[in-house]
N, C-alpha and C positions, 0 to 999 in steps of 0.2 A: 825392813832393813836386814842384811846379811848378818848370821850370827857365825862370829869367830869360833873356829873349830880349835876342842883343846890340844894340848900339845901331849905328846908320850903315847901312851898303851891307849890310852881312853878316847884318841882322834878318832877311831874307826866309828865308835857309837855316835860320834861327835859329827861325824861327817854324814851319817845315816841321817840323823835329827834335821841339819842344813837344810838335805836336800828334800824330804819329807815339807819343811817351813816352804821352800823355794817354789815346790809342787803343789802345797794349796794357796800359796799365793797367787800363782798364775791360774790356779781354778776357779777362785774366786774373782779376782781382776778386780777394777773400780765398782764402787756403788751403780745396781743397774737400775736405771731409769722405769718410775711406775709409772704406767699408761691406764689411767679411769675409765677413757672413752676412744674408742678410735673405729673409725667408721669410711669405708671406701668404697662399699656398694660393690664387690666384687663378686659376689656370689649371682645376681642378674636377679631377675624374674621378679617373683614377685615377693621374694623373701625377707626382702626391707620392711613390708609390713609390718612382719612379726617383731619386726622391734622397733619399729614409728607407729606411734600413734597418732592418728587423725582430730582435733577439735570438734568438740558438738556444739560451742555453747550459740551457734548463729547456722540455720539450714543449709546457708547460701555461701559457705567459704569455697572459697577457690579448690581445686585440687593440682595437689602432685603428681609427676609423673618422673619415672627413671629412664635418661636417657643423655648420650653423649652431648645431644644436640645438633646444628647444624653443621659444625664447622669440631674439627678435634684433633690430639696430638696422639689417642689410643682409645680404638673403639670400645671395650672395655674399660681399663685404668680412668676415662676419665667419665664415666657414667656416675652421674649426681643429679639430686630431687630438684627437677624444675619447674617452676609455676606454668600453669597453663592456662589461666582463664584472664585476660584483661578486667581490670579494675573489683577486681576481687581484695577483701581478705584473706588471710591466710596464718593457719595455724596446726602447728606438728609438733612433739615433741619424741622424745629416745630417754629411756632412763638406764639409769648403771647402780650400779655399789655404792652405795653412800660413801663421803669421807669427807674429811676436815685438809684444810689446806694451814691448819697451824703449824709455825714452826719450818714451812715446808715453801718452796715455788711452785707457783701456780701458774701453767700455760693454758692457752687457750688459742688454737689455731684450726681455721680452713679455707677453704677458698671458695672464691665469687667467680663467677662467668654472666655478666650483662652483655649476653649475647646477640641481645633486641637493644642495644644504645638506650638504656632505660631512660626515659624523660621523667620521670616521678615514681618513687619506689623504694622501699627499706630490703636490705643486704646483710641488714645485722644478725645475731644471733643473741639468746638468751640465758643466761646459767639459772637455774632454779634449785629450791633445797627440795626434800622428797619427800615434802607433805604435798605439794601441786598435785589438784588435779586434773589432769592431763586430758581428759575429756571435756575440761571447762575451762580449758587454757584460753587465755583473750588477753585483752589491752591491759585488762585490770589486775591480773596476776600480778602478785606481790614476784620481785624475780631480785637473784644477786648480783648479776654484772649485765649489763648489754655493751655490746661490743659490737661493730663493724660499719661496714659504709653505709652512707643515706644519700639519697640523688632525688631533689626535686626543682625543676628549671636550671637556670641560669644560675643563680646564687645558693642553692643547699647542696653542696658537695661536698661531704664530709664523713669521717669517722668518727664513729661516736666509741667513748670511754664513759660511762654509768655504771657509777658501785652503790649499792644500796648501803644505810649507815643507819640506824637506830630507824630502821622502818621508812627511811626517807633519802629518796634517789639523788646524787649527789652527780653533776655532769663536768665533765673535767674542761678548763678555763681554758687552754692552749685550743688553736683550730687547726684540725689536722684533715690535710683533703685527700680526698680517697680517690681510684682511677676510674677513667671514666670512657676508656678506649674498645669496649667491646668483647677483650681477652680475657682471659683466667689469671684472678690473681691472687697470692697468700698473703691473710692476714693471718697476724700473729699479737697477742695481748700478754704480756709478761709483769707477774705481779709478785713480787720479793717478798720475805721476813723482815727485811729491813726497811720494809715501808715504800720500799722506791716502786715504777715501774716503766715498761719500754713498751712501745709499739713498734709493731715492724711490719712493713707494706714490700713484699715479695725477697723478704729474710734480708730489707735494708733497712736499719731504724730511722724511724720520723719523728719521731718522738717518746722524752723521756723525761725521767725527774721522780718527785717526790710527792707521795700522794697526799701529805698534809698541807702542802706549796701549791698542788695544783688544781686541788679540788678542794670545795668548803666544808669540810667535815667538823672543824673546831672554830672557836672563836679566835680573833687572829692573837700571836703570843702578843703585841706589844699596839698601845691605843696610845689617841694623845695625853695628853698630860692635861684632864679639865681644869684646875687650878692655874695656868696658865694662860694668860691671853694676851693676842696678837695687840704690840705696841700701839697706840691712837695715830702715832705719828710713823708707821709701815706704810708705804706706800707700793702695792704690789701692780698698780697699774702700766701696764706696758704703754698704751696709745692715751691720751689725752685729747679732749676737745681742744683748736686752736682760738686762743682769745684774741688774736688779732684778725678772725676770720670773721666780716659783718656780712649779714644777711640783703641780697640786692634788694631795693626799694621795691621791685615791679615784680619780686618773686610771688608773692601774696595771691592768685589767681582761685576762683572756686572750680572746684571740680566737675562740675557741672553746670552747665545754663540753658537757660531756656533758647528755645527754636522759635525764632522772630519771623522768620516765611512760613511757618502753619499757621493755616490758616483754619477758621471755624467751620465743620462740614454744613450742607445746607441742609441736609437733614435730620442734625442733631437738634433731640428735644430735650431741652434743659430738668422739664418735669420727670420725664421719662429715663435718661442716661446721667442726670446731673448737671452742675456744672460743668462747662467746657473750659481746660486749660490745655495751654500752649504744652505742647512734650519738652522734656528736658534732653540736652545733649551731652556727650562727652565736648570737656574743653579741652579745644586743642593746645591750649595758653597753661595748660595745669602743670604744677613741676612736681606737686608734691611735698609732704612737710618736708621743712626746709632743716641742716642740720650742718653744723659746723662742719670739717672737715678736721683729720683725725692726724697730727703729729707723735711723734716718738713723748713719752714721758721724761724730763731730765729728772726726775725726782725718782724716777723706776729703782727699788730695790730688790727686787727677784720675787720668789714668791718666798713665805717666812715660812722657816722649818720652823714648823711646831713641835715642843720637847716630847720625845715617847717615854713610857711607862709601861712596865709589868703591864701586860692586860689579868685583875682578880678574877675576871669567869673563865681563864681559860686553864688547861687542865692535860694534860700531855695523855692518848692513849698509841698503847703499844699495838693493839690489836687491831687498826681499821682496816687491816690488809686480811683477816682470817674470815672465815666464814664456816660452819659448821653444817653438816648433812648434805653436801652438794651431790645432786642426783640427777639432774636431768637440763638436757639441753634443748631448747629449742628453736623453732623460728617462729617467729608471731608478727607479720609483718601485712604491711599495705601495696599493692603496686596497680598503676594503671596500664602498663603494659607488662604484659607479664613475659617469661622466657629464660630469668634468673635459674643458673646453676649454681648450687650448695653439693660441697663435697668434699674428700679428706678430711674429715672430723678430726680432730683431734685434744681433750686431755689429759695434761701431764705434769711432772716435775722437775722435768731434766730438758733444760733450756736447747742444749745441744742437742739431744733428742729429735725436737721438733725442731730444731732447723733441720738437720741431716732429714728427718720424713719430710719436711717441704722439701729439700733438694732432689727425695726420689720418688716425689709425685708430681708435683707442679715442676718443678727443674727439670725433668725430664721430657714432660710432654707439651711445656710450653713453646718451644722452638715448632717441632712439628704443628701444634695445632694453628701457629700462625702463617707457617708453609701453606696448609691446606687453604685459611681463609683467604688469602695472596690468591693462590690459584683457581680458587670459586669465583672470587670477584673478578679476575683477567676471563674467566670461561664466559663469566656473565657479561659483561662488557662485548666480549667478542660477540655473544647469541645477538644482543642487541646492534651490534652495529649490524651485522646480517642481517638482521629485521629490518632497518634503516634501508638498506642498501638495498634489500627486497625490492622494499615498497616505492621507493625514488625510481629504479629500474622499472617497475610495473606502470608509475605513471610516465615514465619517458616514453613506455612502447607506444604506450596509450594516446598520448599526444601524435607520436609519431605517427599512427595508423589515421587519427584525425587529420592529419596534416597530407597525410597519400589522397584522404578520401576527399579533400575538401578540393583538390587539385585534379582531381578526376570527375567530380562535377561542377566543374567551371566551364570546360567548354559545351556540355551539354546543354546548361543556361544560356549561354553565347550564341547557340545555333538555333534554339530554338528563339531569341529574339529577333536575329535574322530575319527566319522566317515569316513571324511578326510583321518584322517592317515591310 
């Protein structure tokens, strides 16, 4: 706030003071955004190493490699750690500064590039405290959040939200689905002091809410009322059997009967195979048990709200959103083809923050690296129809020269029949 400058002799000191206030305000400016982790792979080579670390606890995981990939918006800007081995494990982790997210927002962003149309594969990422050890990171690592896409078939397409809660992994109830198009995309996991939190899939939210509404972390606040019980005379049935509906006399048929033209083989021996019985058939007469047919209930009174009640076990906590010593991030993941780019790391506290750094990593080089994939696939298309065109060409001549030759030994067969006759 501007402070009033005095009036008389004493303005001049007064005005000093002002502008002195005015000038470290603008020094200082808003609260600036803390960044824990942020990671973009810009340096190349092999220097990522020194601050990933590789999994031992299995001989056979997969390995990483740094690379744009096939298809990109910036041959540099978008170099991120890609799987390379089909149907691998895979395990890496980056550690930072320890800190506590109390009191404080908690981001968690980067992006995915399923640049292989992944058919089966995790995309997620892992928050751990910084007692992990990173050498022995696996399935079973205790971990605090997992967060991001999962792709396997037809039906698992999704992003996953997992907070760990008193030692036991809690997965959020809303289904949130993840992209599945090929390109580079930001995830973003936004986790408040006031319990709430936001997802957001390329800086648009998909989802949001409340982490005691969305996940089961607590017992729920309000149960039925046991002392209460549903009227004898509630009638919650919607459909009814009809009583006026009688069963046909000739419905009654077995399901099965016996085969009256098999006949006893001749060289069955009753000692030897047993008795000989006639095979059983499907009947074609069978309907099946027989069952009234189903009208509307006139007696239907909805379904009965049962009276709720305080739930006594349940217990309000403020803290399900904090987490203390967070240190290390990883990827611990399955894929059977592999090709996934991980990259733009990023956390933080300052929600704007990480959108504006989505805007000028992924914002920027998404446009381009779909330009490029456009014009690989028209390049490839063109090589192939050439190929096409080759090979249809090469059998036309080939026919054709068949067709010269087959016509230039016709009369030579022709004359010498002739001479024949």
């Amino acid at each position: 706030a501007a402070v009033r400058p005095r009036r008389g002799a004493g303005s001049a000191p007064a005005l000093g003071a002002l502008r002195l206030v005015l000038l470290l305000g603008a020094a200082l400016g808003p609260a600036r955004a803390v960044v824990y982790f942020q990671e973009q792979f810009l340096d190349g080579g092999s220097n990522w190493h020194k601050r990933w670390m590789n999994s031992e606890y299995k001989p056979d995981l997969g390995k990483f490699k740094l690379t744009a990939g096939k298809f990109y918006g910036d041959p540099v800007r978008d170099k991120g750690l890609q799987t390379s081995e089909n149907s691998k494990f895979y395990a890496i982790s980056s550690r930072f500064k320890p800190f506590s997210n109390k009191g404080k927002t908690l981001v968690i962003q980067y992006t995915v590039k399923h640049e292989q149309k992944i058919d089966c594969g995790g995309g997620y990422v892992k928050i751990f405290s910084s007692n992990l050890d990173q050498k022995n990171l696996s399935g079973d690592s205790h971990y605090y959040i997992m967060f991001g896409p999962d792709i396997c078939g037809s039906e698992t397409k999704k992003v996953h939200v997992i907070l760990n809660y008193k030692n036991k992994p809690h997965p959020i109830k809303k289904p949130i689905r993840c992209k599945v198009d090929g390109y580079t995309h930001l995830y973003t996991l936004i986790i408040r002091p006031d319990q709430t939190y936001e997802v957001k899939i390329d800086n648009e939210m998909v989802a949001s809410g409340n982490l005691e509404d969305d996940l089961d972390f607590l017992p729920p606040r309000k149960i039925n009322d046991p002392r209460v019980k549903k009227p004898s005379d509630w009638d919650d049935r919607v459909q009814i059997d009809d009583p006026n509906d009688v069963k046909p006399a000739d419905w009654d048929e077995p399901e099965y009967i016996t085969d009256t033209s098999a006949r006893k083989p001749e060289d069955w021996d009753d000692s030897v195979n047993g008795e000989w019985h006639r095979p059983m058939l499907k009947n074609p007469l069978y309907r099946g048990e027989w069952k009234p047919r189903q009208i509307d209930n006139p007696n239907y009174r909805g379904v009965w709200p049962h009276p709720q009640i305080d739930n006594p076990n349940y217990s309000p906590d403020f803290s399900i959103y904090s987490y203390e010593n967070i240190s290390i991030i990883g990827l611990d993941i399955w894929q059977v083809r592999a090709g996934t780019i991980f990259d733009n790391f990023l956390i933080t506290d300052d929600e704007e923050y990480a959108e504006d750094f989505g805007d000028e990593t992924w914002g920027e080089t998404k446009g381009p690296e779909k330009e490029m994939n456009i014009k690989q696939t028209e390049e490839e298309q063109q090589r192939e129809r050439a190929t096409e065109e080759k090979y249809f060409e090469e059998r036309f001549k080939k026919k054709v020269e068949r067709g010269k030759k087959s016509r230039t030994d016709r009369p030579v067969r022709n004359a010498i029949k002739k001479e024949d006759l």
